[in-house]
C-alpha positions in Angstrom: -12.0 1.1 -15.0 -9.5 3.6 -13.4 -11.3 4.9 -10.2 -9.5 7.1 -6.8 -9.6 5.7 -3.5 -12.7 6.7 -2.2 -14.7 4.7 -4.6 -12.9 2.1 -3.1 -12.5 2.2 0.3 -15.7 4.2 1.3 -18.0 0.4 0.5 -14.7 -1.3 2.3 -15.5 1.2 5.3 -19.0 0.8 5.7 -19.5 -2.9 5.3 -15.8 -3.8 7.5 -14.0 -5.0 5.6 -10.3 -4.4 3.9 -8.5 -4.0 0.8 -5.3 -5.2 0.0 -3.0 -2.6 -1.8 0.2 -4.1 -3.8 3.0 -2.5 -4.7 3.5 -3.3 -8.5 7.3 -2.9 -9.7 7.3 -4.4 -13.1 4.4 -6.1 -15.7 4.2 -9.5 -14.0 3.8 -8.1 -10.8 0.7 -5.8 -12.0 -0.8 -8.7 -14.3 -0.7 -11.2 -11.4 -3.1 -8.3 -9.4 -5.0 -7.5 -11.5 -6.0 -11.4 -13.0 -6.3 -12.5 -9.7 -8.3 -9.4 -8.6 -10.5 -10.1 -11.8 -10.9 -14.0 -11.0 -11.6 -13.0 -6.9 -14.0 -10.2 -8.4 -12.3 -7.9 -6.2 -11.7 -3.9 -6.6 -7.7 -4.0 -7.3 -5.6 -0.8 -5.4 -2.3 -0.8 -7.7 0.7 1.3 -5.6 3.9 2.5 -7.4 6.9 3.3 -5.5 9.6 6.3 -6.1 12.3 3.4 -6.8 10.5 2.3 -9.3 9.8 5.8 -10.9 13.2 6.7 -12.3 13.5 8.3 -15.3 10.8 7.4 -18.4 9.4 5.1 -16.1 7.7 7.9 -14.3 5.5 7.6 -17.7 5.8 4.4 -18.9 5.0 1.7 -15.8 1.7 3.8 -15.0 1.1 4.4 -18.6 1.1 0.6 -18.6 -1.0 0.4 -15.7 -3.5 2.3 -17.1 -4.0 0.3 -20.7 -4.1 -2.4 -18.8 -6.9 -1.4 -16.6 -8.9 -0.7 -19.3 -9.3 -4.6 -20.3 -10.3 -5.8 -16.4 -14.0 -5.6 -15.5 -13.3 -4.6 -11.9 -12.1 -0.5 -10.3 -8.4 -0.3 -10.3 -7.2 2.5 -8.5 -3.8 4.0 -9.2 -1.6 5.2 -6.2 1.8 7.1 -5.5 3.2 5.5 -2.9 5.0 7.3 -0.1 5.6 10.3 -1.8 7.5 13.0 -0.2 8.4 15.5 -2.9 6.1 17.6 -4.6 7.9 17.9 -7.8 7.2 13.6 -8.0 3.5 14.3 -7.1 3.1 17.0 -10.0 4.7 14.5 -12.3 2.6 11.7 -11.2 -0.6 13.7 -11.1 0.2 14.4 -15.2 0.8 10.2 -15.4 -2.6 10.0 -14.8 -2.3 8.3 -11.4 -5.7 8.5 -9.5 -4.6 8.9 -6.2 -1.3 9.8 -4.1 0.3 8.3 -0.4 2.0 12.0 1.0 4.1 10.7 4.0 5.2 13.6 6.0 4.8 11.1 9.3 8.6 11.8 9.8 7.6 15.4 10.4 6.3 17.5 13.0 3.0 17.8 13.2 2.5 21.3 12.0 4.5 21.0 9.0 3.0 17.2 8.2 -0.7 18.8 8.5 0.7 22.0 6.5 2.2 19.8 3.7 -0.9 17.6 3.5 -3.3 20.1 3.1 -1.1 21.3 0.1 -1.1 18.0 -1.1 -4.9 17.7 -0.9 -5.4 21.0 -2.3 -3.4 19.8 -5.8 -5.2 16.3 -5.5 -8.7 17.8 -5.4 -8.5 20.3 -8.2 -7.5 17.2 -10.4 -9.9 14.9 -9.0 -7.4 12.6 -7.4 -7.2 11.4 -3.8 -5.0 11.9 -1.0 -4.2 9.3 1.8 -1.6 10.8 4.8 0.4 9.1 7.2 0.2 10.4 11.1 2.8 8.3 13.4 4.8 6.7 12.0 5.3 2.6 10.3 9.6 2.6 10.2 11.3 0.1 8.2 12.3 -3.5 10.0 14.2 -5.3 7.0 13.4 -4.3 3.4 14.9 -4.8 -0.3 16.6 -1.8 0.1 19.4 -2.4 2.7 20.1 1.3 3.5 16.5 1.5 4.3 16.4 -1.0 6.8 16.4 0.5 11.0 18.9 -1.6 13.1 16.7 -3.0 16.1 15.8 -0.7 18.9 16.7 2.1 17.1 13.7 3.9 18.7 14.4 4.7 21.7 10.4 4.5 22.7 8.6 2.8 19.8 5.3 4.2 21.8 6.7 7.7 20.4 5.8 6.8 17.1 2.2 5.6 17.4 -0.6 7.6 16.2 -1.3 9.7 19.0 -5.5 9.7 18.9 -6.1 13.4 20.1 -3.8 14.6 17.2 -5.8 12.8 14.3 -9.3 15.2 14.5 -7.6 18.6 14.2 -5.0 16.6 11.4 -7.9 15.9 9.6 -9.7 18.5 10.1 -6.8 20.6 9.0 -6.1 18.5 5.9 -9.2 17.5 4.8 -7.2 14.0 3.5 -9.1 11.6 2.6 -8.0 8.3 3.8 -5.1 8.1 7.1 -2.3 5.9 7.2 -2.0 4.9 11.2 0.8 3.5 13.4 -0.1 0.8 15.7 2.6 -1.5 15.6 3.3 -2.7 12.3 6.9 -2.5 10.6 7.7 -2.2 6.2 9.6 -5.0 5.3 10.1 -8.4 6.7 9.7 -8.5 10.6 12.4 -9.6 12.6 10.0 -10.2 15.8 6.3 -10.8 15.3 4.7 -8.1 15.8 1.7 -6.9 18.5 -0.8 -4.8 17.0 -2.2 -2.0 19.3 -5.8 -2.2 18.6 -6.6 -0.3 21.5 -4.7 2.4 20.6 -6.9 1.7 17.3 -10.2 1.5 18.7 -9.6 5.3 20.1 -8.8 6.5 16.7 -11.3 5.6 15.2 -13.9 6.8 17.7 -12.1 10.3 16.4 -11.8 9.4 12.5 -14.6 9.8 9.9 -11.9 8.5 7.1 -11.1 5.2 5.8 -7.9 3.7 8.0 -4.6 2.4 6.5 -2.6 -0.5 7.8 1.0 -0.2 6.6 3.7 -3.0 6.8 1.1 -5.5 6.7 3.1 -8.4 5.0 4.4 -10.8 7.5 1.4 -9.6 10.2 -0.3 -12.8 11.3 -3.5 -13.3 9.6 -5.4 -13.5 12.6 -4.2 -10.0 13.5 -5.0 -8.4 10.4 -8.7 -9.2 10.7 -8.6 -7.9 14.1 -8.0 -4.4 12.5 -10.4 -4.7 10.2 -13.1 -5.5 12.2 -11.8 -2.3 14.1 -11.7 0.2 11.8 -8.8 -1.2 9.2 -10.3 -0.2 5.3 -6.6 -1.1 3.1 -3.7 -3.0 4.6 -0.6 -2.8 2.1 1.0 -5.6 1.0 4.7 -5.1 -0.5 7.2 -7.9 0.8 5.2 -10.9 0.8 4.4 -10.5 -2.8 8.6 -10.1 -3.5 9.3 -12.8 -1.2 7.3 -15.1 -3.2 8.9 -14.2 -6.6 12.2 -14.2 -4.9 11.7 -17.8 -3.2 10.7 -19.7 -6.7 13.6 -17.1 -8.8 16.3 -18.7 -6.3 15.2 -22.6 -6.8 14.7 -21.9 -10.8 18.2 -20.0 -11.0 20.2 -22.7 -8.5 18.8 -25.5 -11.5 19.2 -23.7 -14.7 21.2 -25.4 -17.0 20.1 -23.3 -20.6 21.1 -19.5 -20.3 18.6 -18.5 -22.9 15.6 -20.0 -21.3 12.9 -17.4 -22.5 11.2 -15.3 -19.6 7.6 -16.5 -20.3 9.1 -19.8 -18.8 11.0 -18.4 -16.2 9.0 -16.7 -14.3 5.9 -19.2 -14.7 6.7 -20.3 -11.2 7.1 -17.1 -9.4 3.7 -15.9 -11.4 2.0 -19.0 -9.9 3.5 -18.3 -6.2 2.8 -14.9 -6.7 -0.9 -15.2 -7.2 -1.3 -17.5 -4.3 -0.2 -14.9 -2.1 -2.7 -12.5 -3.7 -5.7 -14.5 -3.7 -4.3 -15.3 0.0 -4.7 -11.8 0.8 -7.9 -10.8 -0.9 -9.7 -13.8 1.0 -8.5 -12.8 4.3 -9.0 -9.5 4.3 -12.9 -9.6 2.9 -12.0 -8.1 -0.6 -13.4 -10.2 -2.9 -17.0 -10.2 -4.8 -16.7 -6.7 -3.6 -16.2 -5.4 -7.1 
C-alpha cells in the first residue's frame, strides 16, 4: 500500500520512535526492504536518488517500486531524494512517487524557504509530501568520488548546523511537512566518528511541530542514533551501510569466481543475505518494527 510520509512518520513522532529510510538503486536492493520490512512488520520509506534517475529510469525503477508495493501487506512510501531541480520533481511527481526530499540547505535562507514553499505548493495539490533540509549534512566519503569534501573543508562546521531560531519562521514560511536537520552527521562513510549535537537538537525541537530527519545516518554509532530519537529523531536515512554490505560480499564472491556465466540469482545470494542483516539491523534499533 503506497502511502506519503506523514502517514508514516506522524505515529513514529508521537510514540518516539524512528524510521529507517533506504535508498533503493536497483531490484535487489528494494526487494531486500521491502521483505525484510514485511518479515519486521515495519512501515517501509523507499528513497530514489537523481543518479539513479537517468533517462527511462525516471519511469521504470519507481514504476517498479510501485508494482511491487502492491504485493507487501505493510505502507511503503515513495521518496525523491535530494532533489534540487524542479523540472526532476515534475517528472517524479508524474512517476507516481508519494513524496519528495527538496534540498535547498546549500542556499540562503530566503531563497531555501522561497523554493520550499514552491515545492510544497506543487506537492500538495497532488497529494504528495514535502520533507526540506535547513543546515546543512555535507558529504564525508561517498560512491561518488567528486562528491566527496576533503577534511576541514568548512572552515566552522558550527556554520552549518541548524540554526534553532531560523526553523519556526522556515516552517512557518513553507508549510513543509517533515525537516531534514544538521547536527553533526556526515553522507557517506565517516572518516572520524562523529558527535551528534543533541543539544543543539533538543532546542529545535522545542520550536518544531514536524517530524525530524537525521541524514548521514550510516556509520553513526547505534547508541547515538537512539539518542536522537528519543529527542525528537522520526526517520534517520540509511544509504552507505546498505552499499557497503553488497560491496563487501561482491568483492569476496568476485576475488573467487572461477565460472564467468555464474547466473545472478547466485551471485548476489550473498550480498542479498548481508544486505538484509543490515536492514533488520536498522529497523530493530531504531523502533520501526510491528509498527506497520
Amino acid at each position: 500500500m503506497l502511502v506519503t510520509i506523514n502517514e508514516i512518520l506522524e505515529d513514529a513522532k508521537k510514540n518516539r520512535y524512528a524510521v529507517p529510510a533506504f535508498d533503493v538503486s536497483n531490484y535487489e536492493m528494494l526487494c531486500c526492504v521491502l521483505d525484510v520490512c514485511e518479515e519486521e512488520s515495519s512501515p517501509a520509506l523507499l528513497m530514489c536518488l537523481g543518479v539513479d534517475l537517468g533517462g527511462r529510469r525516471l519511469r521504470t525503477l519507481p514504476a517498479v517500486i510501485r508494482a511491487a508495493a502492491a504485493h507487501y501487506n505493510i505502507p511503503v512510501c515513495l521518496q525523491l531524494d535530494h532533489a534540487t531541480d524542479f523540472g526532476l520533481i515534475e517528472a517524479a511527481a508524474d512517476a507516481g512517487f508519494t513524496s519528495v526530499m527538496y534540498d535547498g540547505s546549500t542556499l540562503p535562507f530566503k531563497k531555501n524557504a522561497e523554493n520550499t514553499a514552491r515545492v510544497v505548493r506543487f506537492a500538495h495539490a497532488r497529494r504528495m509530501t514535502v520533507e526540506a533540509e535547513l543546515g546543512h549534512v555535507g558529504n564525508s566519503i561517498v560512491g561518488d568520488a567528486s562528491a566527496s569534501e576533503a577534511p576541514g573543508t568548512a572552515d566552522n562546521p558550527e556554520d552549518t548546523l541548524t540554526d534553532p531560531d531560523e526553523v519556526a519562521r522556515f516552517v512557518e514560511i513553507t508549510d513543509v511537512d517533515a525537516l531534514a536537520v544538521a547536527i553533526g552527521t556526515s553522507h557517506g562513510i565517516y572518516r572520524k566518528t562523529p558527535a551528534l549535537r543533541i543539544d543543539r537538537l533538543d532546542e529545535i525541537t522545542a520550536v518544531c511541530d514536524r517530524p525530524l530527519v537525521l541524514h548521514g545516518g550510516s556509520g553513526t554509532p547505534d547508541e547515538q542514533i537512539k539518542t536522537a530519537i528519543a529527542h525528537g529523531i522520526c526517520k534517520v536515512n540509511i544509504y552507505s551501510d546498505v552499499v557497503s554490505a553488497i560491496n563487501k560480499i561482491l568483492m569476496k564472491e568476485f576475488e573467487h569466481l572461477k565460472n564467468i556465466s555464474l547466473w545472478p540469482a547466485h551471485l548476489f545470494a550473498g550480498a542479498r543475505e548481508s544486505m538484509k542483516e543490515v536492514i533488520r539491523s536498522k529497523l530493530r534499533t531504531f523502533g520501526s518494527y510491528g509498527r506497520a
